[in-house]
C-alpha positions as CSV (number, residue, x, y, z in Angstrom):
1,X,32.7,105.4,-23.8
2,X,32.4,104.5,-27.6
3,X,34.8,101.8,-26.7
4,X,33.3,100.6,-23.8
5,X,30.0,100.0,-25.2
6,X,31.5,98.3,-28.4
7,X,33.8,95.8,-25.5
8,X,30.6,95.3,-23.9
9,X,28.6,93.8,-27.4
10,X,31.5,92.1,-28.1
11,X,31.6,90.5,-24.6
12,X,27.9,89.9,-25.3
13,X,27.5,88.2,-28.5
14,X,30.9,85.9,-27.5
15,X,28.9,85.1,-24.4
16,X,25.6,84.4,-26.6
17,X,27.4,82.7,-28.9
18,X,29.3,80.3,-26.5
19,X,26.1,79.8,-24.5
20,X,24.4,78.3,-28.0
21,X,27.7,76.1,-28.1
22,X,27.0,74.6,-24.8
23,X,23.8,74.0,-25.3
24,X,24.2,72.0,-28.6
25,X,27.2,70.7,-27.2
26,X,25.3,69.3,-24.2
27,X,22.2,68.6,-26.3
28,X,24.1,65.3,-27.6
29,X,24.0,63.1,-24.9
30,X,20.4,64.2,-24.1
31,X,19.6,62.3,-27.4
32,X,18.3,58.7,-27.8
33,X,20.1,56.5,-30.1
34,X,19.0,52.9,-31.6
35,X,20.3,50.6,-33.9
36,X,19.0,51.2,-37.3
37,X,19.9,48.1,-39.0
38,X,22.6,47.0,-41.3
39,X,22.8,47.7,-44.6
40,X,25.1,46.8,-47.8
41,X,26.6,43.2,-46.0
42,X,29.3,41.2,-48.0
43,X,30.8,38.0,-47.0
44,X,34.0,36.7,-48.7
45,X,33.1,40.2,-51.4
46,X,29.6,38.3,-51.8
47,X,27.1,40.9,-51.7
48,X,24.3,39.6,-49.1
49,X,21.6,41.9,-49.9
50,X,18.8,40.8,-51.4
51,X,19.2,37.2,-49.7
52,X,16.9,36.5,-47.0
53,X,18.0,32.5,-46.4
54,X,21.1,30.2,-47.6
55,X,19.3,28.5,-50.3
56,X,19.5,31.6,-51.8
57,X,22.8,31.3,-52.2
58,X,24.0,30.5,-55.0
59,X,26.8,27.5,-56.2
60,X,29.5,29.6,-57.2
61,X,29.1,31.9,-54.3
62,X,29.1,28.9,-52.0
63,X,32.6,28.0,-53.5
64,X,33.9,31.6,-53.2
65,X,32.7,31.7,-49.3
66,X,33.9,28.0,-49.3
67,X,37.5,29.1,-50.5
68,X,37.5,32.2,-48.6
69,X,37.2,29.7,-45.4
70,X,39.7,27.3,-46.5
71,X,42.8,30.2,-47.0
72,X,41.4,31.0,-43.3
73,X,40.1,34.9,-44.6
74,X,36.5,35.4,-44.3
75,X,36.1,39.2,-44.5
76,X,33.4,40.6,-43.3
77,X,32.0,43.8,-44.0
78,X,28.7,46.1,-43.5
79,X,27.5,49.7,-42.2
80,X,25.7,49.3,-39.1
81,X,23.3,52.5,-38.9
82,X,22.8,54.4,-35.7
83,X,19.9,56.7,-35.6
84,X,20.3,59.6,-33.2
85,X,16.9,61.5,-32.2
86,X,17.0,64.8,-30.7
87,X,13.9,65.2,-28.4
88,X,15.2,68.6,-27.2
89,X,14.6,72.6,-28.6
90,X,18.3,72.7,-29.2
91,X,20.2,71.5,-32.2
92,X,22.6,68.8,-31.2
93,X,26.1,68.5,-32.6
94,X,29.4,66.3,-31.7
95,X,32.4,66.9,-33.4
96,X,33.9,63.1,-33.1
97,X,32.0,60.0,-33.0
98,X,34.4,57.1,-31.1
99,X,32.6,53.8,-31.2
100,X,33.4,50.2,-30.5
101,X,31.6,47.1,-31.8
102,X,30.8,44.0,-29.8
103,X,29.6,40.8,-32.1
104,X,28.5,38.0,-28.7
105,X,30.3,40.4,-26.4
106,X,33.8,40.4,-27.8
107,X,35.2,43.3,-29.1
108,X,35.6,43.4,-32.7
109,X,36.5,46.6,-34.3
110,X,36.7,50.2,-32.8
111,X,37.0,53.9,-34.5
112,X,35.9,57.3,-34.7
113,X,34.2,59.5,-37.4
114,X,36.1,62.5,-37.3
115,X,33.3,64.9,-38.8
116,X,30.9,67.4,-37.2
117,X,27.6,65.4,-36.8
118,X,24.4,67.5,-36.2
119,X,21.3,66.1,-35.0
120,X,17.9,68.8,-35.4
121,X,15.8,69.7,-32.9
122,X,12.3,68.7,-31.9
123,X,12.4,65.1,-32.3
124,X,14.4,65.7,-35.6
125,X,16.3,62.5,-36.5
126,X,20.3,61.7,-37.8
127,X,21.1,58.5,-39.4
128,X,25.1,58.0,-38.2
129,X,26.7,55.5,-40.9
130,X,29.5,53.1,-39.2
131,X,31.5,51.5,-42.1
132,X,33.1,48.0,-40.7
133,X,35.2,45.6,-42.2
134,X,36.5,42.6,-40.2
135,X,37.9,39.2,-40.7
136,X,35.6,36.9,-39.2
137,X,38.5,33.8,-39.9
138,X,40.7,35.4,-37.5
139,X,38.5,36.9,-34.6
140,X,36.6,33.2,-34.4
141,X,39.3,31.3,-34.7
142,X,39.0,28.1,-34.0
143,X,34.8,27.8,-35.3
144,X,33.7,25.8,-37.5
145,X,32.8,26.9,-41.3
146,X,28.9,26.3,-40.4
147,X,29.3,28.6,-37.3
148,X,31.3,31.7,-38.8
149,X,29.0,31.2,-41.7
150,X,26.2,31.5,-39.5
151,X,27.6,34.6,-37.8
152,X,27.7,36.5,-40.2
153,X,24.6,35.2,-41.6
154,X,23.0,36.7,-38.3
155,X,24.7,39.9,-38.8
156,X,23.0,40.5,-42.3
157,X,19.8,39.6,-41.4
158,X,19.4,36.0,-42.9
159,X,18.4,33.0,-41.7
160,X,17.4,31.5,-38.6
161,X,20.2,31.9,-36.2
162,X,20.6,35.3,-33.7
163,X,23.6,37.3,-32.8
164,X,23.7,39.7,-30.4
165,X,25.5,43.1,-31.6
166,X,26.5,45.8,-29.5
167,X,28.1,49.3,-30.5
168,X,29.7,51.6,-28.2
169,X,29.7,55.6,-29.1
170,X,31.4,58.2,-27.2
171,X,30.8,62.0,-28.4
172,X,33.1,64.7,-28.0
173,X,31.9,68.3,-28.2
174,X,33.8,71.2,-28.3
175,X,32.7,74.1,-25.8
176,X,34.7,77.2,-26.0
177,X,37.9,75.9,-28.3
178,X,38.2,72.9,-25.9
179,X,37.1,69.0,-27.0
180,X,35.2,67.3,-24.0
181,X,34.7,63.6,-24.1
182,X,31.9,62.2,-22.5
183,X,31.1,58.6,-21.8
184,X,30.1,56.0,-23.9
185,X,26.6,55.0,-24.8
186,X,26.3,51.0,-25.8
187,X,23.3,50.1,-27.8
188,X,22.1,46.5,-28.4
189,X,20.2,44.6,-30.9
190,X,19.6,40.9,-31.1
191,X,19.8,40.1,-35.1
192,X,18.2,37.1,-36.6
């Protein structure tokens, strides 16, 4: 009977346990997600910071960005923020982040952040980093210097012109040893 008893508590807190899984688990695409902004921008390894138009810019940089162009390698790279917000009583927490980015509806880059993300309950808030690096010479090819330049201007915030950025993010939760994949979620922002 001793036995029996002990089975059944096992049973019981293996059951308790995987019903908090699911609910976390399932918790994640309950939450909302935005665009938080953009944050440490380099063009051509010319922090873009603390520049809020080109004149800012200065000579020397203009060169570097001006040879960068001319070997045809204007790297681009940024973290694009994604703020998860859980409105629900459960903690929420994925276990692989996949996520694509769109710069004017093209695909750019895609990858995955292969590290348990948790996001607390009651309207408690995550901020999701997405590190990007891309060569905006070879996915525009074919622009001119004043429209790449402009690009990724948009991208960081500066100046007058608008880009339209999308990411992608597809969760996987794991629910009883096994990873489950839902569907993605596409944000979009309009930068200026």
């Amino acid at each position: 009977m001793k036995k029996v008893k002990t089975f059944l508590g096992l049973a019981l807190c293996i059951t308790l346990v995987s019903c908090a899984a699911v609910q976390s688990a399932l918790q994640i695409v309950n939450c909302k997600y935005d665009l938080d902004g953009v944050v440490r921008p380099t063009v051509a390894g010319i922090s873009l910071n603390n520049i809020t138009n080109l004149s800012q810019i200065s000579a020397l940089d203009l060169i570097k960005i001006t040879t960068a162009f001319a070997s045809k390698n204007l790297p681009l790279s940024a973290t694009i923020n994604v703020k998860a917000t859980n409105p629900g009583s459960v903690a929420a927490t994925v276990q692989r982040l996949d996520w694509a980015i769109d710069l004017e509806q093209k695909e750019v880059l895609s990858g995955a952040i292969n590290q348990a993300i948790s996001v607390p309950a009651n309207g408690g808030t995550t901020l999701i980093p997405v590190t990007v690096g891309i060569d905006l010479f070879q996915l525009f090819s074919g622009e001119t210097k004043d429209n790449l330049l402009n690009l990724a201007m948009s991208i960081a915030n500066i100046g007058e012109s608008t880009s339209k950025v999308s990411i992608r993010i597809r969760p996987t939760v794991v629910i009883a040893g096994q990873p489950i994949t839902a569907g993605f979620i596409t944000l979009s922002k309009t930068v200026n």
